[in-house]
CHARMM internal coordinates of N, CA and C (Angstrom, degrees):
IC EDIT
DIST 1 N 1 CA 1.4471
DIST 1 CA 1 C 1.5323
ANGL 1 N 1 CA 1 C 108.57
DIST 1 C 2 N 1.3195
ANGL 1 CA 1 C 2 N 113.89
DIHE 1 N 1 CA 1 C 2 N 131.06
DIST 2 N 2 CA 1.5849
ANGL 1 C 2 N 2 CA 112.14
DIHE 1 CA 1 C 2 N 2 CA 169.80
DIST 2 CA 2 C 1.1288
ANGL 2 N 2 CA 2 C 113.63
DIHE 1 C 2 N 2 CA 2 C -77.27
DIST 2 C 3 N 1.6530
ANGL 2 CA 2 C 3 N 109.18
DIHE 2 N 2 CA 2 C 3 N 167.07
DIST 3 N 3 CA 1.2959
ANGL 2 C 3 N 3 CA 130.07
DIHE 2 CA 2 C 3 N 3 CA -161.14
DIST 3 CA 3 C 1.7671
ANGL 3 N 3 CA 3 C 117.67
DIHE 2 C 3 N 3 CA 3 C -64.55
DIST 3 C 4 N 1.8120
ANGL 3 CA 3 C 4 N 103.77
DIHE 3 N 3 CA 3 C 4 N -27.90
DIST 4 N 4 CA 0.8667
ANGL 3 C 4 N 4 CA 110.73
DIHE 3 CA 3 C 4 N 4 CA -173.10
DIST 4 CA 4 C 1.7882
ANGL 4 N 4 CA 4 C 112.90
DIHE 3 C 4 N 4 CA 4 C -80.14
DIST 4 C 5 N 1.1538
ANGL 4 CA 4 C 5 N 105.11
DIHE 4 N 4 CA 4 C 5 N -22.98
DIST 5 N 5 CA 1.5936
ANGL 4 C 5 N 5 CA 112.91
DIHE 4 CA 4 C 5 N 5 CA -177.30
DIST 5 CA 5 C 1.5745
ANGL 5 N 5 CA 5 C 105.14
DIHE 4 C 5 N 5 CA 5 C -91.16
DIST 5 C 6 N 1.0986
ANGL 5 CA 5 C 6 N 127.24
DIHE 5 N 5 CA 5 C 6 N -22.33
DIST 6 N 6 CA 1.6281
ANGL 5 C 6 N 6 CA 140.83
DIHE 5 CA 5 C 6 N 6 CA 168.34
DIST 6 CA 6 C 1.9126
ANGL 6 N 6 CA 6 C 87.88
DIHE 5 C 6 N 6 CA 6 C -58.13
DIST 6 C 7 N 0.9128
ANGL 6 CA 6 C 7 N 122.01
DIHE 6 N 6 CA 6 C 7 N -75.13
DIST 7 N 7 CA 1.6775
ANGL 6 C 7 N 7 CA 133.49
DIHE 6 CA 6 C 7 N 7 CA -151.75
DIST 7 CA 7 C 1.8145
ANGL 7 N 7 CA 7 C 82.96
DIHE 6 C 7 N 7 CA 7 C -59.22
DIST 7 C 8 N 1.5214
ANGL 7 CA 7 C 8 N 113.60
DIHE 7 N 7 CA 7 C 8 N -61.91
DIST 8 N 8 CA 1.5442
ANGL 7 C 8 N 8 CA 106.16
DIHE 7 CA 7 C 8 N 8 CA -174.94
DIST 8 CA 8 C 1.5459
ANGL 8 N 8 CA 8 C 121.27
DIHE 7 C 8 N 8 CA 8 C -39.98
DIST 8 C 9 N 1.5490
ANGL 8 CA 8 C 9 N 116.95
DIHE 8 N 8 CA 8 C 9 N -57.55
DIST 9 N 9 CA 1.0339
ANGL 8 C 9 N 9 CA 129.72
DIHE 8 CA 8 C 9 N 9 CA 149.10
DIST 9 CA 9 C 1.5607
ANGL 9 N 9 CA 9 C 119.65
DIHE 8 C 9 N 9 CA 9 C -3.11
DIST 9 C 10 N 1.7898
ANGL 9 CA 9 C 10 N 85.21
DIHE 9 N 9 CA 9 C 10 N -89.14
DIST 10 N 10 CA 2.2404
ANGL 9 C 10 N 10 CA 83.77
DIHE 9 CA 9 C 10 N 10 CA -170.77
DIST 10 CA 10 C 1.3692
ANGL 10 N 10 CA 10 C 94.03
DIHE 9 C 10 N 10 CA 10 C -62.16
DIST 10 C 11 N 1.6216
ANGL 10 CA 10 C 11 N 151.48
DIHE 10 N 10 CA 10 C 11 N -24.23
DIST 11 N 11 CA 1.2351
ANGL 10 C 11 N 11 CA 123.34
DIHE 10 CA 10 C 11 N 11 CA 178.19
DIST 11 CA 11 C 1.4304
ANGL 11 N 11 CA 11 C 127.36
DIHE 10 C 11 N 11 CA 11 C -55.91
DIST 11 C 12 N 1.0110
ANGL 11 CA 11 C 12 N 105.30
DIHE 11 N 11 CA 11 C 12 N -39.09
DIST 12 N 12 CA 1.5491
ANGL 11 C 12 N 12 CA 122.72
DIHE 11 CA 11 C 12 N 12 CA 178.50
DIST 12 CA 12 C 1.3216
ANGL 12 N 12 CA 12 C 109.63
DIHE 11 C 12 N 12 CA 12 C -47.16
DIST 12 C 13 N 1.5699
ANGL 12 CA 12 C 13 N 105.90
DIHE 12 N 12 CA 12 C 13 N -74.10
DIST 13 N 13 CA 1.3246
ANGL 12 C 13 N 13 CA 123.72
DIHE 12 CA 12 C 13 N 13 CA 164.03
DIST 13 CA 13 C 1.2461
ANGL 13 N 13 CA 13 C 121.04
DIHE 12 C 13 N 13 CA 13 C -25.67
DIST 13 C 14 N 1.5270
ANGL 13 CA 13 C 14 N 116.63
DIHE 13 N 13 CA 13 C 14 N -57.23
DIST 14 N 14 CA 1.4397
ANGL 13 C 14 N 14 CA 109.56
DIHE 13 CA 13 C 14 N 14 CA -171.29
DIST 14 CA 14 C 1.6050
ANGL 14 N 14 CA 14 C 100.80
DIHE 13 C 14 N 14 CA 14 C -77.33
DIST 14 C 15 N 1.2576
ANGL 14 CA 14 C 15 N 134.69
DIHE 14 N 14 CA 14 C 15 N -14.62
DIST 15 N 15 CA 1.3752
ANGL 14 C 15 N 15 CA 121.39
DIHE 14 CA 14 C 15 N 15 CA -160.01
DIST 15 CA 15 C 1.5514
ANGL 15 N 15 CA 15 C 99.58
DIHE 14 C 15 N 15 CA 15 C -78.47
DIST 15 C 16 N 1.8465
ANGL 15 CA 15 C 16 N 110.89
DIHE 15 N 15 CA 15 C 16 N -38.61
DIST 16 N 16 CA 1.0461
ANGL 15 C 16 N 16 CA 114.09
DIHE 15 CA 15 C 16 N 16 CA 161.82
DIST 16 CA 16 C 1.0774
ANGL 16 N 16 CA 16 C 131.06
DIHE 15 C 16 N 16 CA 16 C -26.82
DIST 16 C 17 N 1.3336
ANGL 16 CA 16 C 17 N 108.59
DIHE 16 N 16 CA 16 C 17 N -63.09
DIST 17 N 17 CA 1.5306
ANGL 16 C 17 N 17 CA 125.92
DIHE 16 CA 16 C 17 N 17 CA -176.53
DIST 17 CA 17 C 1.4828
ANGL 17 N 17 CA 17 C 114.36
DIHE 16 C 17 N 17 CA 17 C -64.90
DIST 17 C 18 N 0.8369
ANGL 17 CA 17 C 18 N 120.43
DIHE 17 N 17 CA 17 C 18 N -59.80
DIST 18 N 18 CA 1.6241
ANGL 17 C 18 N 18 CA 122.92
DIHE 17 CA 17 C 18 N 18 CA 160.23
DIST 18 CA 18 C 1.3926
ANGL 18 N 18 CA 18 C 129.90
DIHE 17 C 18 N 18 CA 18 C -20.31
DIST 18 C 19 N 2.0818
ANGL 18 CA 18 C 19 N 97.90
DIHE 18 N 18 CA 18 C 19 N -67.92
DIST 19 N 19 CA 1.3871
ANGL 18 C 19 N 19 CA 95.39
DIHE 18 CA 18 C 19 N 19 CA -171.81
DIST 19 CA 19 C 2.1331
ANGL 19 N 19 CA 19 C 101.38
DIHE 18 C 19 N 19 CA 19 C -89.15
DIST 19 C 20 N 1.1612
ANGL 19 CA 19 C 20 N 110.83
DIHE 19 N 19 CA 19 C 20 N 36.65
DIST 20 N 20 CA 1.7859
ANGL 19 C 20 N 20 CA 108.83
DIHE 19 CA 19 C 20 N 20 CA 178.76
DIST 20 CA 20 C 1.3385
ANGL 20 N 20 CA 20 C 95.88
DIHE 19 C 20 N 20 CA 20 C -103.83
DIST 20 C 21 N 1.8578
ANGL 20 CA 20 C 21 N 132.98
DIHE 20 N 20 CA 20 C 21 N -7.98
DIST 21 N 21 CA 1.2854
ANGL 20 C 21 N 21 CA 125.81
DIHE 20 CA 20 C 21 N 21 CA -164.45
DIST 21 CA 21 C 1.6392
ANGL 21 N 21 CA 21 C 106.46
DIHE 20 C 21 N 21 CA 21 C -108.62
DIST 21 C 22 N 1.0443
ANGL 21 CA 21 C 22 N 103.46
DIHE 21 N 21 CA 21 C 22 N 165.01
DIST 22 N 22 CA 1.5754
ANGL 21 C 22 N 22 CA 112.13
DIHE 21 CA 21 C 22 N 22 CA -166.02
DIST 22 CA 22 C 1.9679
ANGL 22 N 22 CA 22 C 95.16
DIHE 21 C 22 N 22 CA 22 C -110.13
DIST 22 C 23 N 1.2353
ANGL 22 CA 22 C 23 N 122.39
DIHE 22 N 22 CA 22 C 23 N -49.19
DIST 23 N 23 CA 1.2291
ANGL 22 C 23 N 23 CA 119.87
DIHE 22 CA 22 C 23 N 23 CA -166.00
DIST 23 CA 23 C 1.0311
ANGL 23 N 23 CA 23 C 121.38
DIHE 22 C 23 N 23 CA 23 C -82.76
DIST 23 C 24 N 1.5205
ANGL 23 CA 23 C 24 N 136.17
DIHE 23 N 23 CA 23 C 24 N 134.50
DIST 24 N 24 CA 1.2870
ANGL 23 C 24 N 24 CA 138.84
DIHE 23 CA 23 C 24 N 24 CA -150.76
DIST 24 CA 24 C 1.4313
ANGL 24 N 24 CA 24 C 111.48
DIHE 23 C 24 N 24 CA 24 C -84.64
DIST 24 C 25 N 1.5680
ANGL 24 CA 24 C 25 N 101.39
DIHE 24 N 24 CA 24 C 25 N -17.73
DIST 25 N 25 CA 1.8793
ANGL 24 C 25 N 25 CA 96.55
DIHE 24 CA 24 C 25 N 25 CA -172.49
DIST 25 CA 25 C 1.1370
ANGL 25 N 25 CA 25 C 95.23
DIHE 24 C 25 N 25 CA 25 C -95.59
DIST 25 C 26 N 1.5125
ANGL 25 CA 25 C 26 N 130.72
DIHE 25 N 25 CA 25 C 26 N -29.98
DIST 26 N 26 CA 1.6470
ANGL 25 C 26 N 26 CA 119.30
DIHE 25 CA 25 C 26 N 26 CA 163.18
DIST 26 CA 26 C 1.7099
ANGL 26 N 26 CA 26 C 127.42
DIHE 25 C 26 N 26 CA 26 C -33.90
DIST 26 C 27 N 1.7820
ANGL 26 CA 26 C 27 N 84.66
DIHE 26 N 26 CA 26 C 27 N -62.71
DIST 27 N 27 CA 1.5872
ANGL 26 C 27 N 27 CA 89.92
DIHE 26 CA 26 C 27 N 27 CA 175.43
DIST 27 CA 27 C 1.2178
ANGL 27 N 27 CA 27 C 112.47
DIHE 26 C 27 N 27 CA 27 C -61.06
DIST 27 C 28 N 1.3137
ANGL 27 CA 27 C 28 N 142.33
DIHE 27 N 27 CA 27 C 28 N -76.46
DIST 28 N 28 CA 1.2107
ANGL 27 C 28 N 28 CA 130.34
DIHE 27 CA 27 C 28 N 28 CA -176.77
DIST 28 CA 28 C 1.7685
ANGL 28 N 28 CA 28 C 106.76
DIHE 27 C 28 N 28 CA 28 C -42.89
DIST 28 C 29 N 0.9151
ANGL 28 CA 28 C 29 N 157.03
DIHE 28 N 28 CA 28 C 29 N -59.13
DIST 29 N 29 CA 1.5269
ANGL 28 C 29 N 29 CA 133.72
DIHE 28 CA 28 C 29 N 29 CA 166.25
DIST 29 CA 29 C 1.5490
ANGL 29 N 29 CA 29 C 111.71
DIHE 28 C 29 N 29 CA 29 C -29.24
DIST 29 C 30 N 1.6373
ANGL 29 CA 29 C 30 N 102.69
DIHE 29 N 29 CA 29 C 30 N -66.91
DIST 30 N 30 CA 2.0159
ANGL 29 C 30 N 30 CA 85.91
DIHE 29 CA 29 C 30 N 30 CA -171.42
DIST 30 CA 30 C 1.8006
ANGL 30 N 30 CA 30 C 114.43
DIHE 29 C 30 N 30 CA 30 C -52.94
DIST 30 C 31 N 1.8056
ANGL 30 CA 30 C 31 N 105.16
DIHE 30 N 30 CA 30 C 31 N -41.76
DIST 31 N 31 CA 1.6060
ANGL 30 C 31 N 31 CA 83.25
DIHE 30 CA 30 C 31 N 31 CA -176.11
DIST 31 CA 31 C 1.6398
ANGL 31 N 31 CA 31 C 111.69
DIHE 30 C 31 N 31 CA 31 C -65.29
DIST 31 C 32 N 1.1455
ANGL 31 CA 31 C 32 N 131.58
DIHE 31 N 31 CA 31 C 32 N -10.43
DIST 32 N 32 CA 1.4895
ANGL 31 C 32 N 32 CA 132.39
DIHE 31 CA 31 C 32 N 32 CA -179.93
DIST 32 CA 32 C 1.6286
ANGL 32 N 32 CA 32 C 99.74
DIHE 31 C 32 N 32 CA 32 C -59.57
DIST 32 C 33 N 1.7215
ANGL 32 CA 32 C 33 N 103.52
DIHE 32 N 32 CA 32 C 33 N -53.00
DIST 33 N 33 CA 1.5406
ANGL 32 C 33 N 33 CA 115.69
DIHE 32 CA 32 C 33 N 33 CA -151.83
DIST 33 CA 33 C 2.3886
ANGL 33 N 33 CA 33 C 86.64
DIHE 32 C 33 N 33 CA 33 C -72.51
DIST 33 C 34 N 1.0876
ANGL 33 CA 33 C 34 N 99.75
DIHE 33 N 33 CA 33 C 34 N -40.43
DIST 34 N 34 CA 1.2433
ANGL 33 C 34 N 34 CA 109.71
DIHE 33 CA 33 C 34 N 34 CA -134.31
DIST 34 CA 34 C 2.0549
ANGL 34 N 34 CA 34 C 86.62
DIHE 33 C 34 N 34 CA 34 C -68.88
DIST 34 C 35 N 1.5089
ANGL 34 CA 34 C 35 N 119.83
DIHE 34 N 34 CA 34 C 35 N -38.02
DIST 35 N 35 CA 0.9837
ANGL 34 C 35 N 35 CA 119.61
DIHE 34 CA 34 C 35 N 35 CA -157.50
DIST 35 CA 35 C 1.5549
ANGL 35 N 35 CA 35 C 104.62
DIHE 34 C 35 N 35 CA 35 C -104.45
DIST 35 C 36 N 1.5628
ANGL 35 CA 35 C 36 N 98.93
DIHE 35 N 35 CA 35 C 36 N 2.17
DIST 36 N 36 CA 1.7408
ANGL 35 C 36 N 36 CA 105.03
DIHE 35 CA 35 C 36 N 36 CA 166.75
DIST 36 CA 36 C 1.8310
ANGL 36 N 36 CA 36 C 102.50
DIHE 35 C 36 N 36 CA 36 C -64.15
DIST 36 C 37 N 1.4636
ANGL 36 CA 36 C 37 N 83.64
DIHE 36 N 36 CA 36 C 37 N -57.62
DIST 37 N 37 CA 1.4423
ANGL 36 C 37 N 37 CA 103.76
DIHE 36 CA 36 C 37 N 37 CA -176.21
DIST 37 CA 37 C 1.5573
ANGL 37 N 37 CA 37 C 127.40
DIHE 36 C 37 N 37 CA 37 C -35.62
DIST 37 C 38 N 1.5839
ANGL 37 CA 37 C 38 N 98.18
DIHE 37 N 37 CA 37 C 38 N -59.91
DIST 38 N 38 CA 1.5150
ANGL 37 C 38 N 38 CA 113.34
DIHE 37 CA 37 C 38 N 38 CA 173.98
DIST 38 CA 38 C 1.4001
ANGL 38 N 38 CA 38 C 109.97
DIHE 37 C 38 N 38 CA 38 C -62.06
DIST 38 C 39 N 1.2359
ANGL 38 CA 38 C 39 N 138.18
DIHE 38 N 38 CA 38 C 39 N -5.05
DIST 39 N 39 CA 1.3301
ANGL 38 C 39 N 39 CA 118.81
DIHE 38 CA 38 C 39 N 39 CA 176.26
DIST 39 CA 39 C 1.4925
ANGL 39 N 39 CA 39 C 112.34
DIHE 38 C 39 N 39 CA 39 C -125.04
DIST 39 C 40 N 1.6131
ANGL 39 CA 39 C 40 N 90.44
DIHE 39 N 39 CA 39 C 40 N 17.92
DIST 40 N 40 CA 2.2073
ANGL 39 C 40 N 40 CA 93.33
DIHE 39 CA 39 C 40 N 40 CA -165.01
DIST 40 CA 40 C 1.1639
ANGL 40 N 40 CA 40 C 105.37
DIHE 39 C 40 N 40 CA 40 C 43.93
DIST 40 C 41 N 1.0053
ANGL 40 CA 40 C 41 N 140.98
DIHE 40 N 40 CA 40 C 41 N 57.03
DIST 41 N 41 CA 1.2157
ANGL 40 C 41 N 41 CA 138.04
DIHE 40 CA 40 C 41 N 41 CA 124.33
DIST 41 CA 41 C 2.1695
ANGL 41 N 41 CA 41 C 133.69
DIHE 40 C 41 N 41 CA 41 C -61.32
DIST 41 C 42 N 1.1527
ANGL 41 CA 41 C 42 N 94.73
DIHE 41 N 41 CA 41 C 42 N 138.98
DIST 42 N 42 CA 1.7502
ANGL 41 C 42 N 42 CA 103.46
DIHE 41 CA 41 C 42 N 42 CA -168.04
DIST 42 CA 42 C 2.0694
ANGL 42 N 42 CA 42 C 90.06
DIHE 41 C 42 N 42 CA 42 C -67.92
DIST 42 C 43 N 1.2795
ANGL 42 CA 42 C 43 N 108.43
DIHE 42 N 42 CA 42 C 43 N -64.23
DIST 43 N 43 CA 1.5824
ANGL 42 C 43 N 43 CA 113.55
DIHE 42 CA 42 C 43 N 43 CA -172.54
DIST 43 CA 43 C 1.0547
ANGL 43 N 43 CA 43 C 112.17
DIHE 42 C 43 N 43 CA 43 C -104.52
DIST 43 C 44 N 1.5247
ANGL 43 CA 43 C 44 N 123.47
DIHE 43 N 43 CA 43 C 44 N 155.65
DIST 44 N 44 CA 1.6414
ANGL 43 C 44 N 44 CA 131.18
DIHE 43 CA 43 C 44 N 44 CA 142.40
DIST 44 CA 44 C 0.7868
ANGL 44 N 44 CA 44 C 132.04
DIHE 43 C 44 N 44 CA 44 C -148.76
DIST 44 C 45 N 1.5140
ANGL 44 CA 44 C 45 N 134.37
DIHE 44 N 44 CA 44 C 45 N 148.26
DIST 45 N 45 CA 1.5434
ANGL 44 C 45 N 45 CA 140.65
DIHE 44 CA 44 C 45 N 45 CA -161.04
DIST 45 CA 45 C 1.3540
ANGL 45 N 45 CA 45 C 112.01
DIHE 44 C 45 N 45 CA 45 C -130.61
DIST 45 C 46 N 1.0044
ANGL 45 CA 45 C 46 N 131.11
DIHE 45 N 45 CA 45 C 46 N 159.39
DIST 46 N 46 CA 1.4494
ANGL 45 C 46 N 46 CA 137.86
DIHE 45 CA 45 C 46 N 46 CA -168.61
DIST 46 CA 46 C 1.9556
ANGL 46 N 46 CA 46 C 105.68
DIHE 45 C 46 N 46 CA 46 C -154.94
DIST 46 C 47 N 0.8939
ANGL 46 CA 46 C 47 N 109.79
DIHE 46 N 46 CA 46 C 47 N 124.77
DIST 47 N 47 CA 1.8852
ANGL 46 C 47 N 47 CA 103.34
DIHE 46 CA 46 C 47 N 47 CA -174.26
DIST 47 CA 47 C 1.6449
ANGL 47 N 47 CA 47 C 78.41
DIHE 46 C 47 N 47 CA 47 C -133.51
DIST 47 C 48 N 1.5637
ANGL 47 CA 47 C 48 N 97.76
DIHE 47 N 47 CA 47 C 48 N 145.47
DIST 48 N 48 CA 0.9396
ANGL 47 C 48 N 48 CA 118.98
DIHE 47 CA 47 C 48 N 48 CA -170.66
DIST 48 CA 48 C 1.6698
ANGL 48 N 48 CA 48 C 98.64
DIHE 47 C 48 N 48 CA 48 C -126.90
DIST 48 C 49 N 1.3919
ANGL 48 CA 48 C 49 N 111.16
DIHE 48 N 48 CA 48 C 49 N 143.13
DIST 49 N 49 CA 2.0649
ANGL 48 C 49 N 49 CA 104.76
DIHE 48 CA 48 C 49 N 49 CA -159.89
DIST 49 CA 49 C 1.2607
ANGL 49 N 49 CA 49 C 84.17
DIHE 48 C 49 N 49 CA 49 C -107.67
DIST 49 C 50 N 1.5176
ANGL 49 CA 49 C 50 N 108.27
DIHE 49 N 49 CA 49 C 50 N 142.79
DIST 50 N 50 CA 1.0164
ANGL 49 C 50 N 50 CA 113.82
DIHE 49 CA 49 C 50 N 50 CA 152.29
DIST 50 CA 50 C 1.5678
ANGL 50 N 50 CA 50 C 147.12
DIHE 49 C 50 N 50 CA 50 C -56.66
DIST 50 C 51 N 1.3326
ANGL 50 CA 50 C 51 N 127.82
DIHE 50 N 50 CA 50 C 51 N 160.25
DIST 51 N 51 CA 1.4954
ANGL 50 C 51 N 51 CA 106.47
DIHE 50 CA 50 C 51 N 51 CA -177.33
DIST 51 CA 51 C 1.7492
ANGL 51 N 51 CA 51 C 127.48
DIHE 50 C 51 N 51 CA 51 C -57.86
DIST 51 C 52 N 1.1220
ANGL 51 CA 51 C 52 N 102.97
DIHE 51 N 51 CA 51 C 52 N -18.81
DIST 52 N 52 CA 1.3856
ANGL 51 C 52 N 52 CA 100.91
DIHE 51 CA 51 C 52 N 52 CA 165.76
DIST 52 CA 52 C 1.3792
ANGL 52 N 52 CA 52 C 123.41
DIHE 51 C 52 N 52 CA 52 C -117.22
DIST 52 C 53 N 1.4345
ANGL 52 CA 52 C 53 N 114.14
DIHE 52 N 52 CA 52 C 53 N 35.47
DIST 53 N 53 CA 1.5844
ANGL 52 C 53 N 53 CA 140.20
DIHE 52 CA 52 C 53 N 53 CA 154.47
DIST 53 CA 53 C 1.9547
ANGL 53 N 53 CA 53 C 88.69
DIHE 52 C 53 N 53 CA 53 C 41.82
DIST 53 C 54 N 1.3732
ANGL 53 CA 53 C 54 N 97.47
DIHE 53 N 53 CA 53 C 54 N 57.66
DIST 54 N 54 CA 1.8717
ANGL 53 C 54 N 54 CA 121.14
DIHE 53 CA 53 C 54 N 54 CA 179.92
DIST 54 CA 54 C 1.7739
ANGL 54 N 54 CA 54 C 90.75
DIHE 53 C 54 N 54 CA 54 C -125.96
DIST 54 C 55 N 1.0070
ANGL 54 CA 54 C 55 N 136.93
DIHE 54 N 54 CA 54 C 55 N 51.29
DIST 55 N 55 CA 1.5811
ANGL 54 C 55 N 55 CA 117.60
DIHE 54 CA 54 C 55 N 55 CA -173.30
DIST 55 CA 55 C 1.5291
ANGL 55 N 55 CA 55 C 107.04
DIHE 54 C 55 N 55 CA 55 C 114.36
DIST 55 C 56 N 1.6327
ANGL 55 CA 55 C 56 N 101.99
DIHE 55 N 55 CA 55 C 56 N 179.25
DIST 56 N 56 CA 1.7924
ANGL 55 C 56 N 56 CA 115.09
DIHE 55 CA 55 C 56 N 56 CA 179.21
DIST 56 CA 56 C 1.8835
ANGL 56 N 56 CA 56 C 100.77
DIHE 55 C 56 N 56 CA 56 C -116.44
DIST 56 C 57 N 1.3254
ANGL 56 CA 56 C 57 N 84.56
DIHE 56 N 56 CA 56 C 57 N 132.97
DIST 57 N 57 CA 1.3906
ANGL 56 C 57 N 57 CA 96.65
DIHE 56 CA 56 C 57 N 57 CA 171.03
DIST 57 CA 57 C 1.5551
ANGL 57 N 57 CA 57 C 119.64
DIHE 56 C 57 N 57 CA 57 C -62.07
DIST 57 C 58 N 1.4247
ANGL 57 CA 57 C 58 N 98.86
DIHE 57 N 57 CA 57 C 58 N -46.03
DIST 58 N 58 CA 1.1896
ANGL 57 C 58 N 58 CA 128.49
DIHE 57 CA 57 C 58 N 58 CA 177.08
DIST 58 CA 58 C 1.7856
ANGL 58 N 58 CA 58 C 124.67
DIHE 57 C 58 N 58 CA 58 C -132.69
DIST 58 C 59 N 1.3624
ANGL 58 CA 58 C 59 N 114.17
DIHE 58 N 58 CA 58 C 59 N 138.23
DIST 59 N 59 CA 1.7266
ANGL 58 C 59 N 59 CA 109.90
DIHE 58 CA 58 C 59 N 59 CA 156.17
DIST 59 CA 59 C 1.3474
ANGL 59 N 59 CA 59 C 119.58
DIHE 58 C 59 N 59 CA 59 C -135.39
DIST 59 C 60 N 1.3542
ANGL 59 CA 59 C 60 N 103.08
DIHE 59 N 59 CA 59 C 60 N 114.31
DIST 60 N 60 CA 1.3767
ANGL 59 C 60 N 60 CA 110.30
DIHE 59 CA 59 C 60 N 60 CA 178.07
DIST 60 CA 60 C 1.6008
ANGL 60 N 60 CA 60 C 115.39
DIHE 59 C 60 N 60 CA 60 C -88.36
DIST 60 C 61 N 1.6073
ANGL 60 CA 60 C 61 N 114.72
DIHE 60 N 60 CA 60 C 61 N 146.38
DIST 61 N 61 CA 1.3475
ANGL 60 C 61 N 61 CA 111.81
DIHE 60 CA 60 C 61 N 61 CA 175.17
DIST 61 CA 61 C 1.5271
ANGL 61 N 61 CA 61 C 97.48
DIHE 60 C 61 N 61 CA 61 C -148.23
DIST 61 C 62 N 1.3817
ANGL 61 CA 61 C 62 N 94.29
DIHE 61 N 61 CA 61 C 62 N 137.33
DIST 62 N 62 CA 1.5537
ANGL 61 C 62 N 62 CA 129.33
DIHE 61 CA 61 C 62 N 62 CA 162.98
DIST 62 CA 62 C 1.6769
ANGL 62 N 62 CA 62 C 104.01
DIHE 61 C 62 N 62 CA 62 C -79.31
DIST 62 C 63 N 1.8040
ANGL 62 CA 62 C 63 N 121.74
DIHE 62 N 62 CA 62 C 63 N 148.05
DIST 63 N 63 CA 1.1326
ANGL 62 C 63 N 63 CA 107.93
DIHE 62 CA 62 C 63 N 63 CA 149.48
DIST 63 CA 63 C 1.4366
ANGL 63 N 63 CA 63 C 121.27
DIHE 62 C 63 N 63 CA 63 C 110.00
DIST 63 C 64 N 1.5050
ANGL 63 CA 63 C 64 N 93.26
DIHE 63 N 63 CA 63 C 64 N -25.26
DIST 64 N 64 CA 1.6863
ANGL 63 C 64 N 64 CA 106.44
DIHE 63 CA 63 C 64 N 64 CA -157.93
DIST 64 CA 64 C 1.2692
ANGL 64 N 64 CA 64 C 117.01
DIHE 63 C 64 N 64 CA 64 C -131.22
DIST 64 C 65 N 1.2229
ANGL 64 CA 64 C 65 N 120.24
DIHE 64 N 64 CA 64 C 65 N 140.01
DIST 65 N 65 CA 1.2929
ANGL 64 C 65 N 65 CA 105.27
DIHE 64 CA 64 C 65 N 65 CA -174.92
DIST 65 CA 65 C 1.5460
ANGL 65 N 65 CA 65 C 136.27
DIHE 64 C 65 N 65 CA 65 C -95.74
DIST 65 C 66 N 0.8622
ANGL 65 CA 65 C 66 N 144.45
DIHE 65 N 65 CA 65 C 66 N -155.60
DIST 66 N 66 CA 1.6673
ANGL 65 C 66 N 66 CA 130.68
DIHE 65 CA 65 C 66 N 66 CA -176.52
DIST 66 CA 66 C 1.8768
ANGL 66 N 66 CA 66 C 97.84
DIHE 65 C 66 N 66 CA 66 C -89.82
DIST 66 C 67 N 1.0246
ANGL 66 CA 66 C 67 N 129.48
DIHE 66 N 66 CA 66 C 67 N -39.48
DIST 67 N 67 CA 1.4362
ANGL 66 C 67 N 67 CA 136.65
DIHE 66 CA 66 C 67 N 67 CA -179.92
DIST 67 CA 67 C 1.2723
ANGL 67 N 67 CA 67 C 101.03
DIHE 66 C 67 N 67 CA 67 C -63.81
DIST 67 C 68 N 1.6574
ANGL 67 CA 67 C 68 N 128.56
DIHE 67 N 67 CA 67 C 68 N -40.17
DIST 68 N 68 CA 1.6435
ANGL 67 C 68 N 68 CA 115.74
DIHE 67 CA 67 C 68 N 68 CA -174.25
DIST 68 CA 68 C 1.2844
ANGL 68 N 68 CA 68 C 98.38
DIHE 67 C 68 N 68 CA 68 C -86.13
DIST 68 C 69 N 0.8803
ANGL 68 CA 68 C 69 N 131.01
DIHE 68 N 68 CA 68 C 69 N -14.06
DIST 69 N 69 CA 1.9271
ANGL 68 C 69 N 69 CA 132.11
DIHE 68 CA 68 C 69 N 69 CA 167.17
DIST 69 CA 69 C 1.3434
ANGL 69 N 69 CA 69 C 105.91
DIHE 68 C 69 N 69 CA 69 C -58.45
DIST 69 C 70 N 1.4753
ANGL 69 CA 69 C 70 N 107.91
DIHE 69 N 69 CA 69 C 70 N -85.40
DIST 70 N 70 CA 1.0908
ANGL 69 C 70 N 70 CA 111.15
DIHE 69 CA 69 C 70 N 70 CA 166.28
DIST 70 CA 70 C 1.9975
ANGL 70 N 70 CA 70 C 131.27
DIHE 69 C 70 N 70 CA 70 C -8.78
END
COOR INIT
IC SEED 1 N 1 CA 1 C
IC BUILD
């Protein structure tokens, strides 16, 4: 199988996976985890804006550990 139908593949998969979950901090973790993945990537982050696009509600990161946060 080529590379390009491999990548189609885990997309699918992950979309699966994604849209089967109910909780919002889940989903935003798998697409964090899911699109680290798809691009081999080492890290990923995801900030989520707040409703009055004043700050992040949320930031999720793939990759990293609680000490490089820190």
């Amino acid at each position: 199988m080529n590379g390009r139908m491999e990548k189609k593949r885990a997309l699918l998969a992950a979309a699966l996976a994604i849209t089967s979950e109910l909780s919002l901090d889940v989903v935003l973790d798998k697409i964090v985890n899911v699109a680290k993945d798809l691009v081999s990537a080492r890290y990923a982050a995801l900030g989520v804006a707040r409703e009055d696009r004043k700050g992040l509600s949320r930031f999720i990161v793939s990759g990293v550990t609680d000490e490089q946060i820190e």
